[in-house]
PQR file with spaces between the fields and no chain letter, atoms N, CA, C, O and H, PARSE charges and radii, in Angstrom:
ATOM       1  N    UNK     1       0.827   -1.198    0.000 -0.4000 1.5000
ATOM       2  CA   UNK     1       0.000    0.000    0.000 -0.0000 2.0000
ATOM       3  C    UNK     1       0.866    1.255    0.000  0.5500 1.7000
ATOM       4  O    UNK     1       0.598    2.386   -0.403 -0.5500 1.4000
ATOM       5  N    UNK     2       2.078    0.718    0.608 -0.4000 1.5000
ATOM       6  CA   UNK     2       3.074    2.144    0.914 -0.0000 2.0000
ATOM       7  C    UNK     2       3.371    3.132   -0.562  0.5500 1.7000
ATOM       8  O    UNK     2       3.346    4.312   -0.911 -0.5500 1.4000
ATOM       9  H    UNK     2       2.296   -0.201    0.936  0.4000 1.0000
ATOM      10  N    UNK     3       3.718    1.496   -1.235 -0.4000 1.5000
ATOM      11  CA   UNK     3       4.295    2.151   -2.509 -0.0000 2.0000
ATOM      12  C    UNK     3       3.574    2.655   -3.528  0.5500 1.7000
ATOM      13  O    UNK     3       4.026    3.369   -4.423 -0.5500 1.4000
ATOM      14  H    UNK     3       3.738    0.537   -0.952  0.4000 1.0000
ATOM      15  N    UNK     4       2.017    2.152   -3.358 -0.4000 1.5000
ATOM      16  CA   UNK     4       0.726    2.750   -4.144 -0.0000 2.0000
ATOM      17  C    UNK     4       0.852    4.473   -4.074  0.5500 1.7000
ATOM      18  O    UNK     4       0.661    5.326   -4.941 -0.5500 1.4000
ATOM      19  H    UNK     4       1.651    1.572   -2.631  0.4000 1.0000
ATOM      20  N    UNK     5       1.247    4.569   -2.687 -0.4000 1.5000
ATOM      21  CA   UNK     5       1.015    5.875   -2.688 -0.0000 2.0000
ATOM      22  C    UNK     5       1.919    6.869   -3.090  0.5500 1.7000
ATOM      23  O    UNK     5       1.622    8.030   -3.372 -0.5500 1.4000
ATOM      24  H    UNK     5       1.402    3.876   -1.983  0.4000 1.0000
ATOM      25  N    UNK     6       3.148    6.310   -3.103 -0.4000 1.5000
ATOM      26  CA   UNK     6       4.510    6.817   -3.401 -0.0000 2.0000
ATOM      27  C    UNK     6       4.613    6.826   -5.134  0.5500 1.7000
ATOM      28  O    UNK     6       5.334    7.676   -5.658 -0.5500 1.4000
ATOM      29  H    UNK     6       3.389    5.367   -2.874  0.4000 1.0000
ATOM      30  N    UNK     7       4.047    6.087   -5.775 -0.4000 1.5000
ATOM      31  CA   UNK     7       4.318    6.029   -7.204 -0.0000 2.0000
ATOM      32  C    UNK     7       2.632    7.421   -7.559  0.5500 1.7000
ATOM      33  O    UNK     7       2.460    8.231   -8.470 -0.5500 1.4000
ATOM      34  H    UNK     7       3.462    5.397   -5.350  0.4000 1.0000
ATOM      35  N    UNK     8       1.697    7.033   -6.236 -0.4000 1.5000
ATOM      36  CA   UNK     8       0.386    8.101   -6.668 -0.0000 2.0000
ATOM      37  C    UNK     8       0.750    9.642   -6.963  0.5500 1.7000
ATOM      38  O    UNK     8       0.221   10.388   -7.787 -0.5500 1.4000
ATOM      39  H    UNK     8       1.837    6.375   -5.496  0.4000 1.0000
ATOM      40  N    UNK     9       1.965    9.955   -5.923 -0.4000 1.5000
ATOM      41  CA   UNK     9       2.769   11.057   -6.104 -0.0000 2.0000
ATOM      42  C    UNK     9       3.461   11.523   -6.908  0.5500 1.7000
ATOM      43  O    UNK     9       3.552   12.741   -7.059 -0.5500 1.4000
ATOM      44  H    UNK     9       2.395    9.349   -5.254  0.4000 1.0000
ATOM      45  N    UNK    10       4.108   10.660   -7.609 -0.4000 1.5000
ATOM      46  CA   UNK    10       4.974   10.571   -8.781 -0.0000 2.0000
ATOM      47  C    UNK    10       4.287   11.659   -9.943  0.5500 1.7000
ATOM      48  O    UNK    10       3.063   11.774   -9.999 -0.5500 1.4000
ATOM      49  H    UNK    10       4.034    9.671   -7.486  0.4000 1.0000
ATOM      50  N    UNK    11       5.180   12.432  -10.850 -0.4000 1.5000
ATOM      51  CA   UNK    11       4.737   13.286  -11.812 -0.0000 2.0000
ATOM      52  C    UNK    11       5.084   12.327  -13.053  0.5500 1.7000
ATOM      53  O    UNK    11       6.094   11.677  -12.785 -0.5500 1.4000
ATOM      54  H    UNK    11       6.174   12.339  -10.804  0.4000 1.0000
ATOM      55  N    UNK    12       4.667   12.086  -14.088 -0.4000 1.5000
ATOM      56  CA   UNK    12       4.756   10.860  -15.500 -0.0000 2.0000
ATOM      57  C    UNK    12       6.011   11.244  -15.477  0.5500 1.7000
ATOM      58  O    UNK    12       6.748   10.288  -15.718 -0.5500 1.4000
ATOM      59  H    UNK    12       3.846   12.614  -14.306  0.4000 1.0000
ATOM      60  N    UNK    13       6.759   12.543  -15.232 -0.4000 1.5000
ATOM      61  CA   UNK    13       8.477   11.927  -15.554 -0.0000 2.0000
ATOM      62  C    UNK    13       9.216   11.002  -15.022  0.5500 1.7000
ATOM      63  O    UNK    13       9.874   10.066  -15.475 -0.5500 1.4000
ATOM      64  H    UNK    13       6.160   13.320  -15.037  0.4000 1.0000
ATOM      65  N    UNK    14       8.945   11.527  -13.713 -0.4000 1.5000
ATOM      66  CA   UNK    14       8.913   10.426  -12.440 -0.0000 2.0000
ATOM      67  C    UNK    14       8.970    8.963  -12.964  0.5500 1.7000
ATOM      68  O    UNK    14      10.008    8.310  -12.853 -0.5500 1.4000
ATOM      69  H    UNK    14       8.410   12.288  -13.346  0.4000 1.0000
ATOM      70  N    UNK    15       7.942    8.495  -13.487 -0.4000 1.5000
ATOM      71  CA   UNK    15       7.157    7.414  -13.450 -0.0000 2.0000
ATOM      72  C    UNK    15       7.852    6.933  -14.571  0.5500 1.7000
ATOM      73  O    UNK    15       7.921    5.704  -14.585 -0.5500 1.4000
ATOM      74  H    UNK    15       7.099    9.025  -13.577  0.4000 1.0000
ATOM      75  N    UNK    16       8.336    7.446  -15.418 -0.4000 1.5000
ATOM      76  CA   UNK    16       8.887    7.518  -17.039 -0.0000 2.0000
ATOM      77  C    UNK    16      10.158    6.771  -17.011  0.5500 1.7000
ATOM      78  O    UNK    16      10.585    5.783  -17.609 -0.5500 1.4000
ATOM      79  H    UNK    16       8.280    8.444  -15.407  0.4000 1.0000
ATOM      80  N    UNK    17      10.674    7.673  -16.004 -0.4000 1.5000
ATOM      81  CA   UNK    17      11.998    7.382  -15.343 -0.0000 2.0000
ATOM      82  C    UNK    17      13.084    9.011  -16.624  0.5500 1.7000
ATOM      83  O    UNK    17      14.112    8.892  -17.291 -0.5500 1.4000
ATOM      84  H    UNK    17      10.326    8.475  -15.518  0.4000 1.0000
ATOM      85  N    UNK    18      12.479    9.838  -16.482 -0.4000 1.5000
ATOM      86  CA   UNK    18      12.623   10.619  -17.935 -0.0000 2.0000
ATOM      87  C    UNK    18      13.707   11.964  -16.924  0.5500 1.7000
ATOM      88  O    UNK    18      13.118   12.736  -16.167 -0.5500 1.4000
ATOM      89  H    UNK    18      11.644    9.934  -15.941  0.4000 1.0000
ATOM      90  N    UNK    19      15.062   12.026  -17.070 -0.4000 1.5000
ATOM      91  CA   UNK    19      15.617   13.190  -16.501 -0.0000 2.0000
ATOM      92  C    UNK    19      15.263   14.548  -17.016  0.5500 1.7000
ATOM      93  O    UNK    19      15.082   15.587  -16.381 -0.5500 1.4000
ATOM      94  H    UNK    19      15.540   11.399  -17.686  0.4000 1.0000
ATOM      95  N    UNK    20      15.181   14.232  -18.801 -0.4000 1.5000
ATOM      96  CA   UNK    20      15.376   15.802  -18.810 -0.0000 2.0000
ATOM      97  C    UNK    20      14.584   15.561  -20.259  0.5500 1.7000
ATOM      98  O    UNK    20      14.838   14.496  -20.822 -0.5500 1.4000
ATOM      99  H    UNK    20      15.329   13.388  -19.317  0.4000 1.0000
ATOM     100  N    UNK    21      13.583   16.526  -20.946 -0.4000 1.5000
ATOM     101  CA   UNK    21      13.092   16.444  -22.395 -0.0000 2.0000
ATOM     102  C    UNK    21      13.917   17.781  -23.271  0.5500 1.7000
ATOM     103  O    UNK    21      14.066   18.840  -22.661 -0.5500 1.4000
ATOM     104  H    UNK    21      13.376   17.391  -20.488  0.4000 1.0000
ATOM     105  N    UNK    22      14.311   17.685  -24.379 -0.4000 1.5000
ATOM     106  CA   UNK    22      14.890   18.564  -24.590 -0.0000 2.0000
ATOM     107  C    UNK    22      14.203   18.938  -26.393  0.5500 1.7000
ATOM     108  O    UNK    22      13.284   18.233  -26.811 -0.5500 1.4000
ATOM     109  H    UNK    22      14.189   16.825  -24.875  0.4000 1.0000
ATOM     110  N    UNK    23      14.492   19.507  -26.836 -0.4000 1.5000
ATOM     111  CA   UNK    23      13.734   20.151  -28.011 -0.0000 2.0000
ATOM     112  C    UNK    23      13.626   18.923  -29.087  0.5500 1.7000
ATOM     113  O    UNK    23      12.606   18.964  -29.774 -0.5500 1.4000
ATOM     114  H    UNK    23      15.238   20.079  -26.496  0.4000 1.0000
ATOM     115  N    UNK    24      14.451   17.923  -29.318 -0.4000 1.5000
ATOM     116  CA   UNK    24      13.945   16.530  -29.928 -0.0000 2.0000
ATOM     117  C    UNK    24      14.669   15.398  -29.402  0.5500 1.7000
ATOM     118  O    UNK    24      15.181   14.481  -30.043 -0.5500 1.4000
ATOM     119  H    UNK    24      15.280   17.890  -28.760  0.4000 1.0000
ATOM     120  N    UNK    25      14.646   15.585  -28.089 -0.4000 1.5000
ATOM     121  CA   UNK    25      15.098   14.326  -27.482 -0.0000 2.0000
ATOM     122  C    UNK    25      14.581   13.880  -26.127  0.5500 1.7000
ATOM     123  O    UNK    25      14.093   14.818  -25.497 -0.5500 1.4000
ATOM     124  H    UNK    25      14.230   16.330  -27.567  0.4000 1.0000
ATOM     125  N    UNK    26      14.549   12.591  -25.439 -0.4000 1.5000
ATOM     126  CA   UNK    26      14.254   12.100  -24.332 -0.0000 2.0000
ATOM     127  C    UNK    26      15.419   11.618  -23.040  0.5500 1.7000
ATOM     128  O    UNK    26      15.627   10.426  -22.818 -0.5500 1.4000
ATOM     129  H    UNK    26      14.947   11.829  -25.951  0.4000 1.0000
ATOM     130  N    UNK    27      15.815   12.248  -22.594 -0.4000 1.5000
ATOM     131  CA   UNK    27      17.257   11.933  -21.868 -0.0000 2.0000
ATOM     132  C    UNK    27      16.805   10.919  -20.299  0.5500 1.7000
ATOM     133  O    UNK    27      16.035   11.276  -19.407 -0.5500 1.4000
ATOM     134  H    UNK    27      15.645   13.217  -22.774  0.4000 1.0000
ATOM     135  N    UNK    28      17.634    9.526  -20.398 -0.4000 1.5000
ATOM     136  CA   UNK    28      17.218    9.085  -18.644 -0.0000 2.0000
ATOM     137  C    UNK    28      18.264    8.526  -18.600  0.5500 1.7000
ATOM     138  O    UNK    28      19.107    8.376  -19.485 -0.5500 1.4000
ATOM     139  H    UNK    28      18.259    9.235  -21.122  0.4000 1.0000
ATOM     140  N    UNK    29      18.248    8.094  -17.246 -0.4000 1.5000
ATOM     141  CA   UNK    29      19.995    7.681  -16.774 -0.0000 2.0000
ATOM     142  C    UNK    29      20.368    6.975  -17.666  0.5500 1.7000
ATOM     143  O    UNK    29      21.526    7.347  -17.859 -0.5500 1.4000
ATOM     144  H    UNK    29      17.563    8.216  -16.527  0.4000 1.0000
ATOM     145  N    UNK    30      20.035    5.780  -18.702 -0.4000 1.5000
ATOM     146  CA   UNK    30      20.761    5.351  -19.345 -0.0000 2.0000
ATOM     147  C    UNK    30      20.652    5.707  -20.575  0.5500 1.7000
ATOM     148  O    UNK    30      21.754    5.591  -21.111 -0.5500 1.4000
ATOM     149  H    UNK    30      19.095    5.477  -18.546  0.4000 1.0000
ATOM     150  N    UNK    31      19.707    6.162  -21.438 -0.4000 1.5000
ATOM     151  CA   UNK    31      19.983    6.965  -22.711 -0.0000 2.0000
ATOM     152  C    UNK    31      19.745    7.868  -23.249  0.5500 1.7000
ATOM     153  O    UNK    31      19.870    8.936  -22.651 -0.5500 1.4000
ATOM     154  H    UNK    31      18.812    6.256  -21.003  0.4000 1.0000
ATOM     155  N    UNK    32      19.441    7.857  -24.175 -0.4000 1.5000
ATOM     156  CA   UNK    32      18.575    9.629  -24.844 -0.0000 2.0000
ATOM     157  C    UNK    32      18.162    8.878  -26.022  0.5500 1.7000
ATOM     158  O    UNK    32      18.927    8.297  -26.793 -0.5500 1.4000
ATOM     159  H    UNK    32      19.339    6.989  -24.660  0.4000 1.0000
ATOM     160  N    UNK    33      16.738    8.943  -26.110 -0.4000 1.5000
ATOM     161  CA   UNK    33      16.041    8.768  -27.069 -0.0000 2.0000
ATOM     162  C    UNK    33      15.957   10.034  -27.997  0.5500 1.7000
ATOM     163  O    UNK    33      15.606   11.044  -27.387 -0.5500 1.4000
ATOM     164  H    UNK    33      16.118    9.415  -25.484  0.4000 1.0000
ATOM     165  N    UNK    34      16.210   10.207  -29.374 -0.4000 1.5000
ATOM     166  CA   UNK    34      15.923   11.225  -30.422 -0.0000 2.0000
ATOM     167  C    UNK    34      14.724   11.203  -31.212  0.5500 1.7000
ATOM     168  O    UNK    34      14.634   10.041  -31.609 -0.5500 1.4000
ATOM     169  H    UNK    34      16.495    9.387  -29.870  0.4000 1.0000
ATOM     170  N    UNK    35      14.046   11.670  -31.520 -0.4000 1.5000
ATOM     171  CA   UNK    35      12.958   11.886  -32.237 -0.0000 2.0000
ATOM     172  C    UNK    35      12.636   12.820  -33.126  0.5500 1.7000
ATOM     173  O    UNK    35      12.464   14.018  -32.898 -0.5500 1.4000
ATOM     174  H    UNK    35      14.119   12.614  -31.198  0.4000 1.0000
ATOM     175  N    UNK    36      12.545   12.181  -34.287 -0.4000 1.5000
ATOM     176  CA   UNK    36      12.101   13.051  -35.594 -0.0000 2.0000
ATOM     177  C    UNK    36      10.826   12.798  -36.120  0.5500 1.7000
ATOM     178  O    UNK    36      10.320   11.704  -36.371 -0.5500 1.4000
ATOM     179  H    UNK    36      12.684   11.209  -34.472  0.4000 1.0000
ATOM     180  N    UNK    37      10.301   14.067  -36.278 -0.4000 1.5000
ATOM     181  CA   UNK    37       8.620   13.946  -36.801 -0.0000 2.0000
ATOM     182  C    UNK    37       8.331   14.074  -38.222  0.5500 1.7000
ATOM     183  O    UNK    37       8.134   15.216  -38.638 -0.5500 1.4000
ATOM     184  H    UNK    37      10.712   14.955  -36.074  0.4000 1.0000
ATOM     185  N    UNK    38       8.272   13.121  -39.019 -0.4000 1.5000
ATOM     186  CA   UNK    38       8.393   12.813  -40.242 -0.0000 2.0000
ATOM     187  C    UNK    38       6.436   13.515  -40.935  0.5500 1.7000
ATOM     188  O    UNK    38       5.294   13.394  -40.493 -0.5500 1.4000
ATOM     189  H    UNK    38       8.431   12.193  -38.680  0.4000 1.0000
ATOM     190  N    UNK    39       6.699   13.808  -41.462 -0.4000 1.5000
ATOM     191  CA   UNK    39       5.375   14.210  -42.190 -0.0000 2.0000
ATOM     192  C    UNK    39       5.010   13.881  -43.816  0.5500 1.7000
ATOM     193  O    UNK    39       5.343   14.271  -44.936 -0.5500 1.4000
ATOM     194  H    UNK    39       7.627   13.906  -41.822  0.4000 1.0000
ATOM     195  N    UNK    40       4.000   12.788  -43.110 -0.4000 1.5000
ATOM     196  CA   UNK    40       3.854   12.265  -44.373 -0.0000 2.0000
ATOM     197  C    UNK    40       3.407   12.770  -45.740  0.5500 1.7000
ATOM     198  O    UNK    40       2.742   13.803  -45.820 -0.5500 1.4000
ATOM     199  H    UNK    40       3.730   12.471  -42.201  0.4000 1.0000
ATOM     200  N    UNK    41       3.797   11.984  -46.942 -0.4000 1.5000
ATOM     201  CA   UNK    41       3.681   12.566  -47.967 -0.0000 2.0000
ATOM     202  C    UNK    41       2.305   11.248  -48.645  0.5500 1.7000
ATOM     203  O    UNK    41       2.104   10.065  -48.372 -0.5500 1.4000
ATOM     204  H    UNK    41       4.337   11.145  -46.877  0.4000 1.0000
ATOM     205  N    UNK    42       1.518   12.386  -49.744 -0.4000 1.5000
ATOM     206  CA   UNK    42       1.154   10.889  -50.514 -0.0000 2.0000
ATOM     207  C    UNK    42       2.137   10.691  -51.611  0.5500 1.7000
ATOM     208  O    UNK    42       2.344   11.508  -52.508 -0.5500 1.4000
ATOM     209  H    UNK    42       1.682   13.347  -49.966  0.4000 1.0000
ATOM     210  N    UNK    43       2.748    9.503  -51.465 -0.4000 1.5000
ATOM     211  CA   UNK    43       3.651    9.276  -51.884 -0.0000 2.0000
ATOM     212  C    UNK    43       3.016    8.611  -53.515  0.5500 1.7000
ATOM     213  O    UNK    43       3.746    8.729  -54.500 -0.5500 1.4000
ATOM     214  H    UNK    43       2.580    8.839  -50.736  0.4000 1.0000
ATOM     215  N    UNK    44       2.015    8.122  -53.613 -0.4000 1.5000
ATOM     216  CA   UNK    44       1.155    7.337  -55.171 -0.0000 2.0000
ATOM     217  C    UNK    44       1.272    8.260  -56.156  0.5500 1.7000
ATOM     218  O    UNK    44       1.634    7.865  -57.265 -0.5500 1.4000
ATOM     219  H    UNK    44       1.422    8.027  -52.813  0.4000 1.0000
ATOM     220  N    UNK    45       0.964    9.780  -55.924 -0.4000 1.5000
ATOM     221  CA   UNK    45       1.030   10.777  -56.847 -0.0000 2.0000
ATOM     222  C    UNK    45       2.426   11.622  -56.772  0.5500 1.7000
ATOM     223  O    UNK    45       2.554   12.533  -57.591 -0.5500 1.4000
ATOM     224  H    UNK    45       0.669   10.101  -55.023  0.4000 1.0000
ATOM     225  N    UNK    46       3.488   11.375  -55.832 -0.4000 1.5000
ATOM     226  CA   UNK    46       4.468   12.011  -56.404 -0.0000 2.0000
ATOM     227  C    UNK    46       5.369   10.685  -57.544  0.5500 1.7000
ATOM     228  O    UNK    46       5.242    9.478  -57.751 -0.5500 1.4000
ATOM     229  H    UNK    46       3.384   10.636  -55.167  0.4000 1.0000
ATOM     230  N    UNK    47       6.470   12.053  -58.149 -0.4000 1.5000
ATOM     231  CA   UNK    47       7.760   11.530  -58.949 -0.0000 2.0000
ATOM     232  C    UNK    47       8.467   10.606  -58.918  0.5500 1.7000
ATOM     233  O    UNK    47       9.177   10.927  -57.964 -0.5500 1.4000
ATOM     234  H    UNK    47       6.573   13.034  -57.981  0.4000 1.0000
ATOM     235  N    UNK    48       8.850    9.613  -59.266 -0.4000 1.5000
ATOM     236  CA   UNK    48      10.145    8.941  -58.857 -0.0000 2.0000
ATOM     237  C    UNK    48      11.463    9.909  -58.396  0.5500 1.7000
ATOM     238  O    UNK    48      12.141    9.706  -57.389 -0.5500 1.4000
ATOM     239  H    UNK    48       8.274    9.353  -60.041  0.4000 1.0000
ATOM     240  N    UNK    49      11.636   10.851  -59.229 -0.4000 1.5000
ATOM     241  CA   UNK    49      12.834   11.810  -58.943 -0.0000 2.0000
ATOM     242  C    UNK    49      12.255   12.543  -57.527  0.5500 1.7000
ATOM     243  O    UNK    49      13.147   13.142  -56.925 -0.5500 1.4000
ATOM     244  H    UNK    49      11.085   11.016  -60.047  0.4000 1.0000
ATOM     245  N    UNK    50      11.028   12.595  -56.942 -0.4000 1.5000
ATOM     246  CA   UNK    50      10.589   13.665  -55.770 -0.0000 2.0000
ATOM     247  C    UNK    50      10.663   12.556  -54.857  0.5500 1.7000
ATOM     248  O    UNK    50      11.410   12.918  -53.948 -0.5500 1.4000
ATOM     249  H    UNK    50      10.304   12.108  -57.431  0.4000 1.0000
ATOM     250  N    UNK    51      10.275   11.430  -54.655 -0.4000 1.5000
ATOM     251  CA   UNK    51      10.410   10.314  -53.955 -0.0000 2.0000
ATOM     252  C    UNK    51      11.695    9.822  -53.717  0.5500 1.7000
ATOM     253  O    UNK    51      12.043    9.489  -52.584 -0.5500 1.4000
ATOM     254  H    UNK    51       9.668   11.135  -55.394  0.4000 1.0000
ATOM     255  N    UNK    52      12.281    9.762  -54.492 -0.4000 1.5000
ATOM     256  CA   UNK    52      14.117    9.862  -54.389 -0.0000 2.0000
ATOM     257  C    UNK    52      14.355   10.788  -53.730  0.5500 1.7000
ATOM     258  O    UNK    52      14.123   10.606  -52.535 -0.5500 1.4000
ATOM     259  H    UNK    52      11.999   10.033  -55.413  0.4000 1.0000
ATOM     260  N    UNK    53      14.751   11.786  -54.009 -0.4000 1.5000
ATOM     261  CA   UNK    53      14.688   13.262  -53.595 -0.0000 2.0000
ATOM     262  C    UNK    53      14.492   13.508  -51.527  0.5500 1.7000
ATOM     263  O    UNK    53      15.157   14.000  -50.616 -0.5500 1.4000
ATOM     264  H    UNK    53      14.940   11.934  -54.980  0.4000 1.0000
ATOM     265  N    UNK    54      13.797   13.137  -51.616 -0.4000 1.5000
ATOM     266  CA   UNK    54      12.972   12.535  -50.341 -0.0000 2.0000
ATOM     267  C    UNK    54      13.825   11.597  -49.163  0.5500 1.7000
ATOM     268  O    UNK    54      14.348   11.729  -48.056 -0.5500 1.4000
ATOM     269  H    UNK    54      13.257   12.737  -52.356  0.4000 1.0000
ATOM     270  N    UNK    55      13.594   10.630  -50.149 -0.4000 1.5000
ATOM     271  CA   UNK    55      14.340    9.536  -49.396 -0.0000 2.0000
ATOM     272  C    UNK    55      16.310    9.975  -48.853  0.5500 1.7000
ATOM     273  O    UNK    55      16.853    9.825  -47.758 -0.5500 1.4000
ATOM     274  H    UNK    55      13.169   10.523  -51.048  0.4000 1.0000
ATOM     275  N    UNK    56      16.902   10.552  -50.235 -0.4000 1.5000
ATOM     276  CA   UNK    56      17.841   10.690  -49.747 -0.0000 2.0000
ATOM     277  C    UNK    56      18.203   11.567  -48.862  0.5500 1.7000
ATOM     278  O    UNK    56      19.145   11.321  -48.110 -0.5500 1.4000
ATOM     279  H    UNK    56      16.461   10.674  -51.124  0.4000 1.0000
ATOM     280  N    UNK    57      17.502   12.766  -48.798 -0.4000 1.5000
ATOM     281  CA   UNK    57      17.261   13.889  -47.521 -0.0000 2.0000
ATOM     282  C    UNK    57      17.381   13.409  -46.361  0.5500 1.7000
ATOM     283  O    UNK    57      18.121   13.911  -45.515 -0.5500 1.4000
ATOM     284  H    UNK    57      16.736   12.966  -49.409  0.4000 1.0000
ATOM     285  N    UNK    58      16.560   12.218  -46.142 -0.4000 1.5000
ATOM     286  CA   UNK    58      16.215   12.054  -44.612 -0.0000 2.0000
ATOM     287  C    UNK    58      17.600   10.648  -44.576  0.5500 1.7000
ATOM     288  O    UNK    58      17.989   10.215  -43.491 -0.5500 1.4000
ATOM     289  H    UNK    58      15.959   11.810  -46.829  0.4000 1.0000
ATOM     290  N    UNK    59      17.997   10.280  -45.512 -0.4000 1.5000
ATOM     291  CA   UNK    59      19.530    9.433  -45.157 -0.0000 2.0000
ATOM     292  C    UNK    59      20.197   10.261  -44.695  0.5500 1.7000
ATOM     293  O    UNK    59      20.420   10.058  -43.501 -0.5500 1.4000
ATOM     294  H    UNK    59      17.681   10.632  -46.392  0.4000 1.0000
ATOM     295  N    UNK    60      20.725   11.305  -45.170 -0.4000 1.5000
ATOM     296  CA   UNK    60      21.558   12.323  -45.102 -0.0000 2.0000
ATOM     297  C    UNK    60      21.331   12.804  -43.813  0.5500 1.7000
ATOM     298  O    UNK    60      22.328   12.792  -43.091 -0.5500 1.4000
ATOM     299  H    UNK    60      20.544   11.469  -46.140  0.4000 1.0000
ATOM     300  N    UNK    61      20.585   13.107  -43.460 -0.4000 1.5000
ATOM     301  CA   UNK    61      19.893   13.460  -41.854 -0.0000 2.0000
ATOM     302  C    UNK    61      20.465   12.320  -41.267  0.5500 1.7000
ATOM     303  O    UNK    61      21.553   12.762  -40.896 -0.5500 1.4000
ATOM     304  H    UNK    61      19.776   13.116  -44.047  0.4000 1.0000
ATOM     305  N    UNK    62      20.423   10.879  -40.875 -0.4000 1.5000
ATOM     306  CA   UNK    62      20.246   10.231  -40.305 -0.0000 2.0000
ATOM     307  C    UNK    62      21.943    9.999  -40.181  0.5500 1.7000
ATOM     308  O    UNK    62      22.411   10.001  -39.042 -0.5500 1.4000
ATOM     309  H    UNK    62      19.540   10.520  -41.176  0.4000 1.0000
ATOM     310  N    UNK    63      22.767    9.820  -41.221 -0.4000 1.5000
ATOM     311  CA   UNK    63      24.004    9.874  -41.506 -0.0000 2.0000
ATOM     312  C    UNK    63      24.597   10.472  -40.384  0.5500 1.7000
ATOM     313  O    UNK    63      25.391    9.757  -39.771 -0.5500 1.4000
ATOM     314  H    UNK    63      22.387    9.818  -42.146  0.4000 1.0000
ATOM     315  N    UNK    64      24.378   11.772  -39.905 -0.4000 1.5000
ATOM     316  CA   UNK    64      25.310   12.681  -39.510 -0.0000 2.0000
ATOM     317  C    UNK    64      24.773   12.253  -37.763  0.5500 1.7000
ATOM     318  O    UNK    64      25.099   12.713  -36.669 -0.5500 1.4000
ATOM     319  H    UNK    64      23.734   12.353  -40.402  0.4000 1.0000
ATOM     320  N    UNK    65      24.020   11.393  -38.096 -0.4000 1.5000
ATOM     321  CA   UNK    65      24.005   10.677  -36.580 -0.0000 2.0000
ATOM     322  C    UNK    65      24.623    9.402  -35.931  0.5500 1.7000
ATOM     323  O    UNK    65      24.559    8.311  -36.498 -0.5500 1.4000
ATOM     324  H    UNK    65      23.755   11.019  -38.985  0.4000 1.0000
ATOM     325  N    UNK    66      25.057    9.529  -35.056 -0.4000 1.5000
ATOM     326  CA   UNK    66      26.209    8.468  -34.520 -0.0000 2.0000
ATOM     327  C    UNK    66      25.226    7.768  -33.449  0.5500 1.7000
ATOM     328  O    UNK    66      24.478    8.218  -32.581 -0.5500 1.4000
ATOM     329  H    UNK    66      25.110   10.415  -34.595  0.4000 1.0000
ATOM     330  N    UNK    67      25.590    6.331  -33.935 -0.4000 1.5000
ATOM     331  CA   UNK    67      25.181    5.657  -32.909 -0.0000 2.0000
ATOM     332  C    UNK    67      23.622    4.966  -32.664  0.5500 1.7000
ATOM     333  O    UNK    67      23.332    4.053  -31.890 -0.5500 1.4000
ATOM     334  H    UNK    67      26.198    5.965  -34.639  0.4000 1.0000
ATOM     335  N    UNK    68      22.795    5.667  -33.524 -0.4000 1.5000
ATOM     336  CA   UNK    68      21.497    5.538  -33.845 -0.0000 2.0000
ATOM     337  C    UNK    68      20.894    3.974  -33.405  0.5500 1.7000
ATOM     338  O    UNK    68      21.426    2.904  -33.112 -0.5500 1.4000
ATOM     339  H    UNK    68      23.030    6.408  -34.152  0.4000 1.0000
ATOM     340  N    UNK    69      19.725    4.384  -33.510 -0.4000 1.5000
ATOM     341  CA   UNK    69      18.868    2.723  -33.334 -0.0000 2.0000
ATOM     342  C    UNK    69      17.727    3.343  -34.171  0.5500 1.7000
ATOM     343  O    UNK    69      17.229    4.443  -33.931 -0.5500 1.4000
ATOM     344  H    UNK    69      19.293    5.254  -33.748  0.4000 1.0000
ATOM     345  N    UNK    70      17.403    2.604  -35.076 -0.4000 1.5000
ATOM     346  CA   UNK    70      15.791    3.096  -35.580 -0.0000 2.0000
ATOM     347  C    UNK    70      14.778    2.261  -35.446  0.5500 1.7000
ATOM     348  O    UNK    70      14.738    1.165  -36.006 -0.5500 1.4000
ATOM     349  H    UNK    70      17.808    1.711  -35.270  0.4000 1.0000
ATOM     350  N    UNK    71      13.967    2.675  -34.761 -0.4000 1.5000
ATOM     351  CA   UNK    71      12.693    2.040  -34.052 -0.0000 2.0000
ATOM     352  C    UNK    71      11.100    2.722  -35.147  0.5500 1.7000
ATOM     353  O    UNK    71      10.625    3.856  -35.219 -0.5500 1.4000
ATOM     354  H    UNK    71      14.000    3.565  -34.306  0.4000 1.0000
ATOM     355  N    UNK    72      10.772    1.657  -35.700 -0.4000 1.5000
ATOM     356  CA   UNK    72       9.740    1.728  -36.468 -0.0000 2.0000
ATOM     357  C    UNK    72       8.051    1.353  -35.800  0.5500 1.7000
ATOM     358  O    UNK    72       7.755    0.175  -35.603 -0.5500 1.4000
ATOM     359  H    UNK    72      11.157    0.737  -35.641  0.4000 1.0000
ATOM     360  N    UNK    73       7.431    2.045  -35.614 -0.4000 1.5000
ATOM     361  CA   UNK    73       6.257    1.354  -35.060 -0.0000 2.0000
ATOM     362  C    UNK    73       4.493    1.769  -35.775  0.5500 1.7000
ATOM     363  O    UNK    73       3.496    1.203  -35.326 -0.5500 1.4000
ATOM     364  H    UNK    73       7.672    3.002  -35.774  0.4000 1.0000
């Protein structure tokens, strides 16, 4: 019961286990999650060359990141 009440107190960072949020990232004692907000395209009616175009942008982005994990959901 003790701890019911002790986690009731808790703020979701708390609870998260979340140290610090920062303008696109999630920082806790053991990592930092990054997050990019992708906005989708309809992709049926664009180009092959705009769809390319596209794709290699966000490699290039991802490139200049070390260490990465990409989590798809």
């Amino acid at each position: 019961m003790k701890n019911k009440n002790k986690q009731q107190n808790q703020n979701t960072r708390q609870l998260l286990g979340i140290d610090e949020i920062t303008e696109y990232s999630l920082k806790t004692a053991f990592s930092e999650a990054v997050f990019f907000s992708i906005k989708p395209s309809n992709i049926s009616v664009m180009s092959e060359a705009n769809l390319s175009a596209k794709i290699y942008s966000l490699m290039s982005v991802l490139k200049g990141l070390t260490g990465i994990e990409i989590n798809s959901r």
